[in-house]
Residue frames as qw, qx, qy, qz and C-alpha x, y, z in Angstrom:
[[0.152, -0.866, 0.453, 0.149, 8.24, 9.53, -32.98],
 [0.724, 0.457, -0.512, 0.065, 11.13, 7.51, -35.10],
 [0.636, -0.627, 0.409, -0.188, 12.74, 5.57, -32.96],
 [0.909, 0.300, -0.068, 0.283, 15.40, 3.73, -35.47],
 [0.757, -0.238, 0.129, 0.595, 18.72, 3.57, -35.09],
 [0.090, -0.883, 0.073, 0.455, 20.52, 6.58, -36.66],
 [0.874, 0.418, -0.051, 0.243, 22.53, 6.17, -39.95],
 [0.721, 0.521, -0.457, 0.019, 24.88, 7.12, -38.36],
 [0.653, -0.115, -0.721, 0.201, 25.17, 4.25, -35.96],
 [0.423, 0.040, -0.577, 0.698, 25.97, 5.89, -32.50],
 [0.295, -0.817, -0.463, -0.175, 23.48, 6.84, -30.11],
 [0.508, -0.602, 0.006, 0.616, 26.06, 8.60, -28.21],
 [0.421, -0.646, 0.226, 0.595, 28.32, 10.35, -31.00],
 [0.720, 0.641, 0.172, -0.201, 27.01, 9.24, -34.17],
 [0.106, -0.639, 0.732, 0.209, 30.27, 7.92, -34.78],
 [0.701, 0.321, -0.579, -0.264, 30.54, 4.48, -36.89],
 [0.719, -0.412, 0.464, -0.314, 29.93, 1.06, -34.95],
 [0.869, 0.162, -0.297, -0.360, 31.66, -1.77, -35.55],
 [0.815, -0.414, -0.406, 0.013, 31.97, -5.44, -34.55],
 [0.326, -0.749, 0.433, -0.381, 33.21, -5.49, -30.58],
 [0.217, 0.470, -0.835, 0.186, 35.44, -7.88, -29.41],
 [0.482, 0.235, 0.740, -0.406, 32.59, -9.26, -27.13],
 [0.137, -0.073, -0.792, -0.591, 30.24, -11.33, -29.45],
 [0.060, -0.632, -0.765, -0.107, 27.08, -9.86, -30.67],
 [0.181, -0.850, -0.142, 0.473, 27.87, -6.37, -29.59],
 [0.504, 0.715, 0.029, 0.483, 29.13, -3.28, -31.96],
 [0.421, -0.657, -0.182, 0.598, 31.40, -0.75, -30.41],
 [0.107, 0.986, -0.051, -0.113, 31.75, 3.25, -31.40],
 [0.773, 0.107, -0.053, 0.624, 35.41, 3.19, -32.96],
 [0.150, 0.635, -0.051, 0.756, 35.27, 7.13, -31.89],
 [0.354, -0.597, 0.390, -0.605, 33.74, 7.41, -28.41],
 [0.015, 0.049, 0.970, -0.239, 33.66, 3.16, -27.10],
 [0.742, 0.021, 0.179, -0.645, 29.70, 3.17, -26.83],
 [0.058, -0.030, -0.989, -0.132, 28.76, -0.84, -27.14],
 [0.564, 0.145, 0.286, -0.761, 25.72, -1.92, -28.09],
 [0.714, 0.067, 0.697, 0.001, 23.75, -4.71, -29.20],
 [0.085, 0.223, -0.615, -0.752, 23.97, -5.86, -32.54],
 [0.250, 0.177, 0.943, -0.132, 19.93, -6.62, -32.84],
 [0.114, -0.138, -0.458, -0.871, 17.21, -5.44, -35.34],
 [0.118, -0.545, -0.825, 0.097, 14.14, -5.69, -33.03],
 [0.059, 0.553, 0.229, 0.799, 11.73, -2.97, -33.06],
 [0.194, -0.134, 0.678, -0.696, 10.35, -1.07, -29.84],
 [0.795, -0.121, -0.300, -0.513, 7.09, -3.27, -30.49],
 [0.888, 0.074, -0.429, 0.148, 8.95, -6.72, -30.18],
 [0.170, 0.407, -0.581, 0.684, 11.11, -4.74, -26.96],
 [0.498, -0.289, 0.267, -0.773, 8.09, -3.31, -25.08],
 [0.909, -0.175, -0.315, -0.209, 6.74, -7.46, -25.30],
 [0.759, 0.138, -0.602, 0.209, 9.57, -8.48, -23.60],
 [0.084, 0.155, -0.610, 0.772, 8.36, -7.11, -20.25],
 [0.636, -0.334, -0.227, -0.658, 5.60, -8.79, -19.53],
 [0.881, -0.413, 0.041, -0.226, 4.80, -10.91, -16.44],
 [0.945, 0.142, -0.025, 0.295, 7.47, -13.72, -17.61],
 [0.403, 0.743, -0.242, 0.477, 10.19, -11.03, -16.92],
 [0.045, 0.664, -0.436, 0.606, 9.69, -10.38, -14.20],
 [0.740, -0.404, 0.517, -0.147, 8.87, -13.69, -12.03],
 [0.928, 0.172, 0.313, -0.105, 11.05, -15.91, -13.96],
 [0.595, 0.750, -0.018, 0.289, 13.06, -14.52, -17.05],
 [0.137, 0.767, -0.249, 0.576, 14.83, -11.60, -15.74],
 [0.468, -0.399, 0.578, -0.537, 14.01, -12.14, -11.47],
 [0.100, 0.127, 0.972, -0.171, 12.96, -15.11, -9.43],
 [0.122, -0.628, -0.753, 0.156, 10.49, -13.09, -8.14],
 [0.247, 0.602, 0.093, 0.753, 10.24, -9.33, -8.39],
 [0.467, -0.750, -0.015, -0.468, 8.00, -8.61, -5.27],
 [0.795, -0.556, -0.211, 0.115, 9.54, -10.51, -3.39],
 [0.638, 0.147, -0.013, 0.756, 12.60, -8.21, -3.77],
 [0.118, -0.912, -0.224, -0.323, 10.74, -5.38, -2.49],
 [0.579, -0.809, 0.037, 0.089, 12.75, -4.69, 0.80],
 [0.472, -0.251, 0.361, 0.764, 16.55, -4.94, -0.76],
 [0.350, 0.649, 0.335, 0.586, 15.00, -3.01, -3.86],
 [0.342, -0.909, -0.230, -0.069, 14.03, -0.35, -0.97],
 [0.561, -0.453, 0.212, 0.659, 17.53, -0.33, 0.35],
 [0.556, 0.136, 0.431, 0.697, 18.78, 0.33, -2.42],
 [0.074, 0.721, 0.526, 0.445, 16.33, 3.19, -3.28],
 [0.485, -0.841, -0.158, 0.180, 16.53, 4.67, 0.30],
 [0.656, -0.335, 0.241, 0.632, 20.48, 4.87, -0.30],
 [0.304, 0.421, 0.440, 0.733, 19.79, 6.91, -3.82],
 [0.264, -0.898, -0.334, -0.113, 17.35, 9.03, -2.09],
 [0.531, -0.760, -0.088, 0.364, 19.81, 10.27, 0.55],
 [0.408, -0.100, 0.426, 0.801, 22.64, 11.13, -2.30],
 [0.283, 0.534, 0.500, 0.620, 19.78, 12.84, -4.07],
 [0.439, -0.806, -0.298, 0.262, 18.71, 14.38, -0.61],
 [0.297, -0.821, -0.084, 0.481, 21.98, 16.21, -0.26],
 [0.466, 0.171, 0.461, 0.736, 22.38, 16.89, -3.71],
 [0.086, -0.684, -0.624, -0.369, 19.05, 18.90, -3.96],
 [0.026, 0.174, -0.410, 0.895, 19.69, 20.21, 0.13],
 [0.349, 0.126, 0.645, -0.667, 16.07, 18.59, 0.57],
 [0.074, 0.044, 0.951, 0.297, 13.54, 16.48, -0.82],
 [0.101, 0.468, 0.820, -0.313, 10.35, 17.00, 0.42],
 [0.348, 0.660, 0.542, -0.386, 7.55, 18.76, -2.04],
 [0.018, -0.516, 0.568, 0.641, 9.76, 18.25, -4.89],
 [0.852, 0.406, 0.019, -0.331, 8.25, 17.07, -7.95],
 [0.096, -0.428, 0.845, 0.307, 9.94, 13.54, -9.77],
 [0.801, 0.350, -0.142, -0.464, 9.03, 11.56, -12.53],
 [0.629, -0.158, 0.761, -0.016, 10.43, 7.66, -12.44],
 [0.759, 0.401, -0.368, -0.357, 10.94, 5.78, -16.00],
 [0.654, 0.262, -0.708, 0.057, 10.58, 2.71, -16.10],
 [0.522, -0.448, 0.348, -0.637, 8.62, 2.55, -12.37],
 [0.397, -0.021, -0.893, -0.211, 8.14, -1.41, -13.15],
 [0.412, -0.510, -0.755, -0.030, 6.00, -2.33, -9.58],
 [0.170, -0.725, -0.182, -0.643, 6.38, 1.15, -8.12],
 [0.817, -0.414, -0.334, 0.223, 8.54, 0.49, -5.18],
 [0.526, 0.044, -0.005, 0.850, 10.67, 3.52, -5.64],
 [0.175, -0.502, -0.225, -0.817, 7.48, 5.69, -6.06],
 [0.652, -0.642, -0.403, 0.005, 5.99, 4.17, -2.93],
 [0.656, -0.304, -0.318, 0.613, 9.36, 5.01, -0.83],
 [0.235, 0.339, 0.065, 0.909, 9.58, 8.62, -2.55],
 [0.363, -0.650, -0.416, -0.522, 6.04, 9.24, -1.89],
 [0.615, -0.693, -0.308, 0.215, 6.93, 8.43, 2.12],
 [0.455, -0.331, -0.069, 0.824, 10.00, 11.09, 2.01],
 [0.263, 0.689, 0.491, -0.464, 7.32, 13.42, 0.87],
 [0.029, -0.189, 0.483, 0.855, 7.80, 14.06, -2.93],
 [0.617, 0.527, 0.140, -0.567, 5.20, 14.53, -5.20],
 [0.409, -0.215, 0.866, 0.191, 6.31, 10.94, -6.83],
 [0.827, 0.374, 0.094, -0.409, 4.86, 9.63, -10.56],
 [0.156, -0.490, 0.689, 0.510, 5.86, 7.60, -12.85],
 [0.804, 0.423, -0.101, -0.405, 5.31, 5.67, -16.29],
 [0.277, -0.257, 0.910, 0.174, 6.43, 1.69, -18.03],
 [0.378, 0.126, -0.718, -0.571, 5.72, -0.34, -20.43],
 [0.270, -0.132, -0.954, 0.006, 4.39, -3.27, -18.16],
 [0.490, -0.526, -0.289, -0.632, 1.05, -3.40, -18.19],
 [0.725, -0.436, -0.510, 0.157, 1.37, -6.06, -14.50],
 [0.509, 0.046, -0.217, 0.832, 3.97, -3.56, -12.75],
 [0.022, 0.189, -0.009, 0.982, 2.14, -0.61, -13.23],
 [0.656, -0.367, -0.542, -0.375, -1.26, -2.56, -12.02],
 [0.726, -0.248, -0.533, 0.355, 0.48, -3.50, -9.08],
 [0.322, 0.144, -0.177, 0.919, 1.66, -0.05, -8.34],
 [0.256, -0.320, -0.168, -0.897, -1.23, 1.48, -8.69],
 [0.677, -0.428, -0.357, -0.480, -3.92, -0.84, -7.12],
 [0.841, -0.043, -0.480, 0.246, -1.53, -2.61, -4.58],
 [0.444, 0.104, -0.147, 0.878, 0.78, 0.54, -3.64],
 [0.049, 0.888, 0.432, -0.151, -1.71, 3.09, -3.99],
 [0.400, -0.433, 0.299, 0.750, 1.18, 5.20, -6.49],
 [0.364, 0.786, -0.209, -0.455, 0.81, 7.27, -9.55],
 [0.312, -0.149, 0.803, 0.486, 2.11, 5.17, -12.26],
 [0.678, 0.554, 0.058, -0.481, 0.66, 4.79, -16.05],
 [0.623, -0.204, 0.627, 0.421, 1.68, 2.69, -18.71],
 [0.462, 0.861, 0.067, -0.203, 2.53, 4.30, -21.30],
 [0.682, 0.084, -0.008, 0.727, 5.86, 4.74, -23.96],
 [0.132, -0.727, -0.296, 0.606, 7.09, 8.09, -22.23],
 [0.364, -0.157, 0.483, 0.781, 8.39, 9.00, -25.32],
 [0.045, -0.541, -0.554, -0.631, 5.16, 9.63, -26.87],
 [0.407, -0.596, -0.677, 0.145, 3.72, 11.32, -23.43],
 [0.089, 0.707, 0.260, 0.652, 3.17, 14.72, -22.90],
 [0.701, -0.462, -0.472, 0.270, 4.75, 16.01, -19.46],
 [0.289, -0.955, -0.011, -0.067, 4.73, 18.74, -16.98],
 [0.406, 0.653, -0.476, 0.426, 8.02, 20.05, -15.88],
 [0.845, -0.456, -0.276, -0.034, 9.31, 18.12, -13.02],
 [0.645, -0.741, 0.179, -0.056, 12.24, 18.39, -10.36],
 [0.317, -0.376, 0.871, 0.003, 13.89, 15.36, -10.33],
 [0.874, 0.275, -0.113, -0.385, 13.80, 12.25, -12.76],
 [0.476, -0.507, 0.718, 0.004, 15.11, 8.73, -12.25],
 [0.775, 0.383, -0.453, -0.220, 16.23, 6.40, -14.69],
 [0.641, -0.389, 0.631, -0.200, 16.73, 3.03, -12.10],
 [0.383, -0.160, 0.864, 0.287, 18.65, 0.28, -14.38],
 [0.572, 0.585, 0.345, -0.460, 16.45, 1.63, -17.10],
 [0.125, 0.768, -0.348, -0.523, 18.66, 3.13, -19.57],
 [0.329, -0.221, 0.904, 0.159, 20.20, -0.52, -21.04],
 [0.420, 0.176, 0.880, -0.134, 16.98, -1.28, -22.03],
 [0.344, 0.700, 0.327, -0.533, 15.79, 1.04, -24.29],
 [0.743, 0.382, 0.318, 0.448, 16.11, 0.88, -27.95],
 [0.368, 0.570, -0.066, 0.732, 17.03, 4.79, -28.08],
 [0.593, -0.550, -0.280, 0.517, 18.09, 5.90, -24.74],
 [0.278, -0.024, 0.087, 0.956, 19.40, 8.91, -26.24],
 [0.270, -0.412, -0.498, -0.714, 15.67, 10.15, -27.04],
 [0.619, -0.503, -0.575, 0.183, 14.94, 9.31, -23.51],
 [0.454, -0.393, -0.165, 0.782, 17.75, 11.51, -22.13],
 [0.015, -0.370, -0.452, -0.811, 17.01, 13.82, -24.94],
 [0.381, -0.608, -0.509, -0.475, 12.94, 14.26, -23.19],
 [0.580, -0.335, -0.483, 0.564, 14.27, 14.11, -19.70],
 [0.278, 0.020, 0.007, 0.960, 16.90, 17.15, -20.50],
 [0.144, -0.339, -0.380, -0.848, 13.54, 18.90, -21.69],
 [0.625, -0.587, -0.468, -0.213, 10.85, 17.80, -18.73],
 [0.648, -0.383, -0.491, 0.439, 13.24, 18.93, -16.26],
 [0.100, -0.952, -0.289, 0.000, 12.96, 22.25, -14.70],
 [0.545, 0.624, -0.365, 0.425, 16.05, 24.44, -14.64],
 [0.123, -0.384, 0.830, -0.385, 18.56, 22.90, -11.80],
 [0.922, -0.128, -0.030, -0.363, 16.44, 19.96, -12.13],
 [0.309, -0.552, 0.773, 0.046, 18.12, 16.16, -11.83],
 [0.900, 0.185, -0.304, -0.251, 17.93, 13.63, -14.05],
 [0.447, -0.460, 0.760, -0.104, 19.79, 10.28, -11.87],
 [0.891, 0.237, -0.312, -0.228, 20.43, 7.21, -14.02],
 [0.635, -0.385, 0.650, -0.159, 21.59, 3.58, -12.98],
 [0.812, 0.485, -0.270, -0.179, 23.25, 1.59, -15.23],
 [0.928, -0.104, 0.195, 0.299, 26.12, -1.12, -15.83],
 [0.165, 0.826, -0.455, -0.290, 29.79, 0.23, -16.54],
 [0.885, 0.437, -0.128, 0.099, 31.48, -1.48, -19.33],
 [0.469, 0.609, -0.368, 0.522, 34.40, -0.09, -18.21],
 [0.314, -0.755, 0.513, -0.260, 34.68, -1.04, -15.16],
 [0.189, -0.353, 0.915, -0.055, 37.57, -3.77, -13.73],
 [0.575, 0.049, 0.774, -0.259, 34.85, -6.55, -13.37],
 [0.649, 0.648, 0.141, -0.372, 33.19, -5.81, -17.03],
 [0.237, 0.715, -0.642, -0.142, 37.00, -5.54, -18.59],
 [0.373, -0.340, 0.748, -0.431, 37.50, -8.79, -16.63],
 [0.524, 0.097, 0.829, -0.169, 34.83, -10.95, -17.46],
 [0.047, -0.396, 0.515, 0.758, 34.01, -9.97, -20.95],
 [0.430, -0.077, -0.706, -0.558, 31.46, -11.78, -22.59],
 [0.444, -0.353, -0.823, -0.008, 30.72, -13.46, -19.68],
 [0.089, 0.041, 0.397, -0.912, 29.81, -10.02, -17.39],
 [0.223, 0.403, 0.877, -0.137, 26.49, -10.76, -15.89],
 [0.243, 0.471, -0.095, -0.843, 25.22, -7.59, -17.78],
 [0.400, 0.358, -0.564, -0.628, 25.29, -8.75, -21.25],
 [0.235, 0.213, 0.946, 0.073, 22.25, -10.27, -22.32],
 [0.351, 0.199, -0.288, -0.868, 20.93, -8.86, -25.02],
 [0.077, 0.658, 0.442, 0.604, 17.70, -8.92, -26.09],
 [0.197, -0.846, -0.425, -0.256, 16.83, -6.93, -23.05],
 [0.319, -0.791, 0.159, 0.496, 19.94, -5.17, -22.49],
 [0.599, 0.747, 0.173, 0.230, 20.74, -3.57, -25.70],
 [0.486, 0.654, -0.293, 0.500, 23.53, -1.02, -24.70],
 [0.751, -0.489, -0.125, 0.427, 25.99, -0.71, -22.24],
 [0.062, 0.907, -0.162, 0.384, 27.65, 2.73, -21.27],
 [0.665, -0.043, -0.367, 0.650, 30.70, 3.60, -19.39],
 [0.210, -0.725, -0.309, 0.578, 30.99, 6.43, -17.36],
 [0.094, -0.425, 0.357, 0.827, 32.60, 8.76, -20.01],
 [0.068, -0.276, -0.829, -0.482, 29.64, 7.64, -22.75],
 [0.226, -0.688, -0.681, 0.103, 26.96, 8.00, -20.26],
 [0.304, -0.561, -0.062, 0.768, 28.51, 11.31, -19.33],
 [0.002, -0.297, 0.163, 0.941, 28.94, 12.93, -22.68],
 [0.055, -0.546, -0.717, -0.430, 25.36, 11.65, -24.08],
 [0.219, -0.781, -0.490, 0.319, 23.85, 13.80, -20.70],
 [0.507, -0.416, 0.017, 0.755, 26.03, 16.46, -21.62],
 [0.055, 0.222, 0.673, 0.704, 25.26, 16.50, -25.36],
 [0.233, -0.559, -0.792, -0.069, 21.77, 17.31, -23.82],
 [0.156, -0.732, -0.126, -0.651, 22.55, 20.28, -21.82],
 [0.797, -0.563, -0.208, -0.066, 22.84, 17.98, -18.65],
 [0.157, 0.701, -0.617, 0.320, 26.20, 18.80, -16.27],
 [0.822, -0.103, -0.540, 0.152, 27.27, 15.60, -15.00],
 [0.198, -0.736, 0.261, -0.592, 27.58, 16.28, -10.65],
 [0.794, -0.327, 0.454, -0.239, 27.71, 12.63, -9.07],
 [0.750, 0.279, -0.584, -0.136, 29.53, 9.41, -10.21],
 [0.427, -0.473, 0.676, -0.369, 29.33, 6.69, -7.86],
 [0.642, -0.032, -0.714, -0.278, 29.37, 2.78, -8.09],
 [0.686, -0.389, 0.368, -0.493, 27.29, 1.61, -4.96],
 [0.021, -0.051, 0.998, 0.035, 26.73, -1.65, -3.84],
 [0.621, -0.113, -0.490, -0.601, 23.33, -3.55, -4.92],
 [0.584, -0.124, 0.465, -0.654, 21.17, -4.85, -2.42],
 [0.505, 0.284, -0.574, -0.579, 19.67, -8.53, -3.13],
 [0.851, -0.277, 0.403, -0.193, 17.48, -11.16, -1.29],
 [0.210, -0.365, 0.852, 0.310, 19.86, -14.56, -1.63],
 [0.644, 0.168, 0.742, 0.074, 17.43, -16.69, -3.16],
 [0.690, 0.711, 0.121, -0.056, 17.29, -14.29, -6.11],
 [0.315, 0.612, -0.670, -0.279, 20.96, -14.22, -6.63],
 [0.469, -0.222, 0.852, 0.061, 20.96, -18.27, -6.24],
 [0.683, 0.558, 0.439, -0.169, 18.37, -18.30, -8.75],
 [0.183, 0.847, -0.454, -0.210, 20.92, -16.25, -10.93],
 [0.053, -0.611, 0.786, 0.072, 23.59, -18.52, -10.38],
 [0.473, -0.045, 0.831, -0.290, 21.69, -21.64, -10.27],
 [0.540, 0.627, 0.508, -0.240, 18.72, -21.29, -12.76],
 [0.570, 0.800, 0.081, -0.167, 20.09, -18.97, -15.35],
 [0.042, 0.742, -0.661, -0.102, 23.93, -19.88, -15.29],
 [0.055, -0.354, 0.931, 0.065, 23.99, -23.22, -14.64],
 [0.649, -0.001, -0.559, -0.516, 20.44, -24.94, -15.58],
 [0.359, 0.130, -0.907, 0.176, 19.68, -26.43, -12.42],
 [0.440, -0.475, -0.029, -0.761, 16.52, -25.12, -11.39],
 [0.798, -0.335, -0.450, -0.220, 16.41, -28.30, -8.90],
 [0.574, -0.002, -0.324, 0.752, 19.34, -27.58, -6.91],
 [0.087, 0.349, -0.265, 0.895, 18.19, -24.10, -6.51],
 [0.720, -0.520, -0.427, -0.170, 14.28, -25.92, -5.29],
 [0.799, -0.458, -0.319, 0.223, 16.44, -27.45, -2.47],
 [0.470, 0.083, -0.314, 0.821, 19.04, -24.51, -1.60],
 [0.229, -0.472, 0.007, -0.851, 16.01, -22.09, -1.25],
 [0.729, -0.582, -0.202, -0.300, 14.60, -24.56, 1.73],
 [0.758, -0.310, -0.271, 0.505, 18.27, -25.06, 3.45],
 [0.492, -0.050, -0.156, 0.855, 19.01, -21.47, 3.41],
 [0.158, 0.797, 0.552, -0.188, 16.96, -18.69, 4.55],
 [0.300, 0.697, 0.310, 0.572, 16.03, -15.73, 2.01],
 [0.276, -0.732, -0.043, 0.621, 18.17, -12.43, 3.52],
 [0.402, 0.915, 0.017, -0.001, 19.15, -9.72, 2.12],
 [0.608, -0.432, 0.186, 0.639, 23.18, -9.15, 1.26],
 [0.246, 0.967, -0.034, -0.063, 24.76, -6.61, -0.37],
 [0.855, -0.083, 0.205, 0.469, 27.42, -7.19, -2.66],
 [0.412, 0.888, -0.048, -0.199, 29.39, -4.40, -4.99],
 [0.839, 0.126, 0.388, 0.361, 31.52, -5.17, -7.63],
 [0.258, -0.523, 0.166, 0.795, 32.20, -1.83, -8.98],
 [0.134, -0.052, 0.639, 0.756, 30.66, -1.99, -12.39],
 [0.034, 0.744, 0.666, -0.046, 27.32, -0.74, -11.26],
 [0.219, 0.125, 0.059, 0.966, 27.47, 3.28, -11.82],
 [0.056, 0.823, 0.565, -0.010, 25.01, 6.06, -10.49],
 [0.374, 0.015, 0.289, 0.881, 25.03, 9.10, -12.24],
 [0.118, 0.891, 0.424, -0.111, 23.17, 12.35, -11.79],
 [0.314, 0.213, 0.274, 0.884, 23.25, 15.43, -13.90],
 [0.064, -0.570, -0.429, 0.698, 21.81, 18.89, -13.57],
 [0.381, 0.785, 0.403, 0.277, 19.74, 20.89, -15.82],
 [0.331, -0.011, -0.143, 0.933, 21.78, 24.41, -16.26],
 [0.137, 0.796, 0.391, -0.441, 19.39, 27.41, -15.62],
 [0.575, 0.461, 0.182, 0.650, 19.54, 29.50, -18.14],
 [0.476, -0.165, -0.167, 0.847, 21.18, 32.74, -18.20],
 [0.030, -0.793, -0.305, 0.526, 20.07, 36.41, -17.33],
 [0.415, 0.383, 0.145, 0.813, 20.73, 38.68, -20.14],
 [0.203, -0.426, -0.120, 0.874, 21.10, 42.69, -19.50],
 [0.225, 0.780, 0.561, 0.162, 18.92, 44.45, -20.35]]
């Protein structure tokens, strides 16, 4: 499958991109989409989630974020719970499962839980560690039953065409299915706010950044009716946000050594407003008279 850019620019609107006031980023001069301004291919993407991403790069630690990742997950569940009117021996498909901590929880509120990623360690872990359904694979090229329910958990950012994503989704999902995606809003207060410096942007491995109204009319463009918008708060053991603040903001990986042995690793939950979850329904389609 092609997976360049569009000529004409906009994964959203195919509207003309250009530069954005934040540097390094384009923006849609018709619908606002931002995105990065970078010419890697999904070859040179899909490397940048290996191991090094995720205990180091990106996280401290990934596992050890298992229990606030859960929160978090548990808290989506229950919004998908009484979106649905009940969970249990629904089929869902996870992109972008990385260690399969979201399939593990589904799997205990009794869905019929898979999922698929690029990382080859993530999806090892899931599988042999977890005992979950995961594969690694690019879904895009992957050939898939109709499913329920499909989550896209701080996925979307990363993908060189996210539209082609949503695009397969729209299609793998049964009619009144859900596709739920997590992402950063550009457009909210804190993003407007801190501008260049919003902890979002950091391209290479966040490429685009959606507002609600973007994120909305790509699902839409798809067939998808947009039925939730909420900006939770985000779960997070402290020593990975000190590592954040410490390691990748301020270069001081020794400081954070000694703050992670005077302070002990809880969990806190923080919300800033410029996180967004967003689920959409497949429409059924329509009786005709006969």
């Amino acid at each position: 499958m092609d997976v360049s850019i569009p000529s004409g620019g906009c994964l959203v609107c195919q509207g003309p991109l250009l530069a954005s006031r934040l540097a390094g980023l384009k923006r849609c001069v018709e619908c606002g989409f931002v995105t990065a301004d970078t010419a890697l291919d999904a070859g040179a993407i899909a490397a940048l989630y290996g191991r090094d991403y995720f205990h180091g790069t990106e996280y401290h630690d990934y596992v050890q974020e298992r229990e606030s990742l859960r929160h978090n997950f548990e808290l989506r569940l229950r919004t998908l719970e009484s979106l649905t009117g009940g969970l249990n021996g629904k089929s869902l498909l996870e992109i972008g499962c990385a260690y399969g901590f979201f399939l593990e929880l589904a799997a205990e509120r009794g869905l019929d839980a898979h999922g698929v990623d690029v990382t080859e360690e993530g999806v090892r872990h899931a599988c042999k560690t977890l005992g979950v359904r995961a594969q690694q694979a690019d879904y895009l090229a992957l050939r898939t039953a109709p499913v329920d329910l499909i989550a896209m958990w701080d996925t979307v950012e990363h993908l060189r065409r996210p539209d082609l994503f949503v695009a397969k989704a729209a299609q793998d999902l049964r009619p009144n299915g859900l596709l739920a995606v997590t992402t950063g809003d550009i457009a909210s207060v804190n993003a407007r706010l801190r501008g260049s410096r919003w902890r979002m942007i950091h391209p290479p491995t966040h490429l685009h950044y959606f507002s609600v109204a973007t994120l909305s009319r790509l699902l839409e463009r798809n067939g998808l009716e947009v039925i939730h918008v909420s900006h939770p708060g985000v779960s997070r053991q402290l020593h990975a946000i000190l590592y954040m603040l410490l390691v990748q903001r301020l270069s001081a990986p020794g400081l954070h050594a000694f703050a992670t042995l005077a302070v002990p690793n809880v969990s806190i939950t923080l919300n800033l407003y410029d996180i967004m979850f967003v689920v959409a329904r497949k429409s059924a389609p329509v009786a005709m008279d006969r």
